[in-house]
C-alpha positions as CSV (number, residue, x, y, z in Angstrom):
1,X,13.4,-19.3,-10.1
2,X,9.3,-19.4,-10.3
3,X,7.9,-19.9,-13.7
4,X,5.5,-16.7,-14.0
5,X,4.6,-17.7,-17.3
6,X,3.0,-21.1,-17.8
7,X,1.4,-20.6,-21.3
8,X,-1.7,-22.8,-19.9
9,X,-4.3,-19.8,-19.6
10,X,-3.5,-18.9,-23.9
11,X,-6.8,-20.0,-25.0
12,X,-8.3,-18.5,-22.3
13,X,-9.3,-21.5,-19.7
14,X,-7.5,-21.5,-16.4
15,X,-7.3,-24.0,-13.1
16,X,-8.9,-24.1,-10.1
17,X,-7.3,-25.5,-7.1
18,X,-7.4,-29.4,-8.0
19,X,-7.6,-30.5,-11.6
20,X,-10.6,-28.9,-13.0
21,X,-10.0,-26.2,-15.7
22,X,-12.2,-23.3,-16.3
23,X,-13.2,-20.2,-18.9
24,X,-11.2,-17.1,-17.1
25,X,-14.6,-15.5,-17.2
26,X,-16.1,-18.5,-14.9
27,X,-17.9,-16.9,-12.4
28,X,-15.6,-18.5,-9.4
29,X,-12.6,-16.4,-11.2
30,X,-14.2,-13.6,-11.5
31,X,-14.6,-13.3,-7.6
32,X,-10.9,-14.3,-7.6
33,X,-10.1,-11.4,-9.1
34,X,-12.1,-9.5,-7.7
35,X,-10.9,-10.4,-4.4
36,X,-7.3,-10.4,-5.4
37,X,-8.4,-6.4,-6.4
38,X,-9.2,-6.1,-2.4
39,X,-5.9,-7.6,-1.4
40,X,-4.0,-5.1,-3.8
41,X,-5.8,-2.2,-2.9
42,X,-5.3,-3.4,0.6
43,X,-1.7,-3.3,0.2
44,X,-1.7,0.1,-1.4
45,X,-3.6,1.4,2.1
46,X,-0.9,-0.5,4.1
47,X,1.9,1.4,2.2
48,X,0.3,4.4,2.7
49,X,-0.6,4.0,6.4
50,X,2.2,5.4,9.0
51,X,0.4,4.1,12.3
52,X,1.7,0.6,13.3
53,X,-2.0,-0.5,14.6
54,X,-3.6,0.0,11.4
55,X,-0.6,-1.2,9.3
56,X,-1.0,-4.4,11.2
57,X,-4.7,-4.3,11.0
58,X,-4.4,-4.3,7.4
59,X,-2.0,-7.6,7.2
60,X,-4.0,-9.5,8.6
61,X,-6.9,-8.4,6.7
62,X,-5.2,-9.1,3.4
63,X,-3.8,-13.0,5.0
64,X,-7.9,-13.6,5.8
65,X,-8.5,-12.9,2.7
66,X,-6.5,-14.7,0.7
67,X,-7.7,-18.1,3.1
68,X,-11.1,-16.6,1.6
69,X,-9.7,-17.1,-1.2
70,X,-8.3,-20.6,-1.2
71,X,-12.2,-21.6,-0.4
72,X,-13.5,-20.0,-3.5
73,X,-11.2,-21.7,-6.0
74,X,-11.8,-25.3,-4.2
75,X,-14.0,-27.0,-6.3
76,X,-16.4,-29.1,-4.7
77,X,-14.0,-32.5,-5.1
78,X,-11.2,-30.3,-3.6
79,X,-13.3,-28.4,-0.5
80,X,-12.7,-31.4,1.8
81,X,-8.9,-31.5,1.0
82,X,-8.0,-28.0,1.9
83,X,-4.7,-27.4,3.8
84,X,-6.2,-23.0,5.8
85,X,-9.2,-23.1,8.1
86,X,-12.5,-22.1,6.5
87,X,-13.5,-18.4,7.0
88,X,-15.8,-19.1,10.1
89,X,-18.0,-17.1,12.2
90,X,-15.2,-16.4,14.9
91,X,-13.7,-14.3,12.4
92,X,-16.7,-12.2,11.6
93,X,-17.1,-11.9,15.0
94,X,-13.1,-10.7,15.2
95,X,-13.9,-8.0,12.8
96,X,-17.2,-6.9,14.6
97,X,-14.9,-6.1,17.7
98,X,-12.5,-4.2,15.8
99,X,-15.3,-1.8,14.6
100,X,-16.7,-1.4,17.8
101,X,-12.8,-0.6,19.5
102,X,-12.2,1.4,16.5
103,X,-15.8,3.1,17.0
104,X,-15.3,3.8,20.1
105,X,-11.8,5.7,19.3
106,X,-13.4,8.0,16.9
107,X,-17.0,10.0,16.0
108,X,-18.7,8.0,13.2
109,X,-21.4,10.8,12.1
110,X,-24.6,9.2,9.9
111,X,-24.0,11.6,7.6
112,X,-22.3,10.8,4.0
113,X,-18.4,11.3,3.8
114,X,-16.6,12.4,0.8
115,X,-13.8,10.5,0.4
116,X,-10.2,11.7,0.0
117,X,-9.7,14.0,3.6
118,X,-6.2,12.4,3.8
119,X,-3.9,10.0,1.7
120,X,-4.4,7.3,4.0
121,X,-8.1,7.5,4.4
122,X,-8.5,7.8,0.2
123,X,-7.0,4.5,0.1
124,X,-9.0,2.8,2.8
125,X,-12.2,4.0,1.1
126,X,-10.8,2.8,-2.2
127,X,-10.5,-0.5,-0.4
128,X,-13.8,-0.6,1.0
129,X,-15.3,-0.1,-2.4
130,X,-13.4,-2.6,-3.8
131,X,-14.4,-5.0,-1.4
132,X,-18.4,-4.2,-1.9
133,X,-17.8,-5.1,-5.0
134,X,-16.1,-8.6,-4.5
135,X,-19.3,-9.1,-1.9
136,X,-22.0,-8.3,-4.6
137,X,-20.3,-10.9,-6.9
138,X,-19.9,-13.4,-4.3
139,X,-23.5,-12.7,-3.3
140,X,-24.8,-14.2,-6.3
141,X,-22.5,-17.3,-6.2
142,X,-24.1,-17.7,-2.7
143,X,-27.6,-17.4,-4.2
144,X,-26.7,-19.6,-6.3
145,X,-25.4,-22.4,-4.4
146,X,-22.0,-22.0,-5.9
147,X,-20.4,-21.0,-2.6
148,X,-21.0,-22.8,0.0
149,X,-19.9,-21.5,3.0
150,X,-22.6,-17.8,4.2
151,X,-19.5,-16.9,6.3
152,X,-17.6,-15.6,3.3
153,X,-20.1,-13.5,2.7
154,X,-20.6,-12.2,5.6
155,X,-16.9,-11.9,6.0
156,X,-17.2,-9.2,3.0
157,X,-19.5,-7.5,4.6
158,X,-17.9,-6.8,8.0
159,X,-14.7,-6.1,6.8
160,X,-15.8,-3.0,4.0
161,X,-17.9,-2.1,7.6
162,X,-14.9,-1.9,9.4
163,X,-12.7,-0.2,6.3
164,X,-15.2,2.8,6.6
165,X,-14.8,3.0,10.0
166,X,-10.7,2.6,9.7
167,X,-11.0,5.1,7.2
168,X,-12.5,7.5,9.8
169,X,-9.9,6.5,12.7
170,X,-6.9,7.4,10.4
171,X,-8.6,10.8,9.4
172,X,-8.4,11.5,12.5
173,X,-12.2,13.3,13.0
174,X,-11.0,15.6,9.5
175,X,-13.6,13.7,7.9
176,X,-15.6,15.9,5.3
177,X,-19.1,15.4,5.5
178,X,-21.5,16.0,2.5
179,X,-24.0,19.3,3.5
């Protein structure tokens, strides 16, 4: 059976992939937890999703990101050693297609959208915001040289830019626009 509780983040420290322990409020966990917030709300939009495409869609979304994930807790004596392939720009790239297929499957107005038109979009949007946020926080670690590699970054990006869109795709054009 797994050992859920290890007793070894009581006085508030907690690893990183490799030996190193850190405060829980070390910037490299807080943008764990902030992505582990996208992959959770990711999962909610999946269960809520009835169309097999974007049920699928999501999946994969939620596997990239925990790779992304596994590159944020490396520290740099681990980086080298890591067993998933680096976010790289092919997979930017993969998500810029999806927008434009999905784009090209529904009307994205530039006008604001209030969020909430159907159950399955909510969630999406939920996600997206989410995501922003886990991109502003590992924004600054870029900035500040603590993450290495721009592509997660830009990673983030493109996928809360292709949530929106989703969003739109599985409302179906019921999207409520603000006057």
């Amino acid at each position: 059976m797994a050992k859920v509780t290890t007793r070894r983040g009581d006085q508030g420290y907690t690893g990183l992939l490799g030996s190193e322990r850190v405060p829980k409020y070390d910037p490299r966990v807080e943008a764990l937890g902030l992505l582990d917030e996208s992959t959770s709300a990711l999962g909610l939009a999946r269960a809520s999703a009835t169309d097999e495409r974007v049920r699928a869609l999501i999946l994969g979304w939620q596997q990239m990101l925990y790779r992304l994930m596994a590159e944020v807790a490396a520290t740099p004596d681990t980086a080298d050693k890591l067993q998933v392939a680096r976010i790289s720009q092919s997979d930017v790239a993969a998500l810029e297609q999806t927008t434009e297929d999905l784009k090209r499957e529904v009307d994205i107005s530039n006008r604001f959208i209030i969020p909430g038109e159907t159950l399955s979009g909510a969630t999406l949007d939920l996600a997206r915001t989410i995501v922003r946020r886990a991109e502003r926080h590992v924004a600054r670690m870029v900035h500040a040289g603590d993450v290495a590699n721009p592509e997660i970054l830009r990673y983030l990006n493109r996928l809360s830019d292709t949530l929106f869109v989703l969003a739109r795709y599985v409302e179906g054009g019921r999207s409520r626009e603000v006057c």
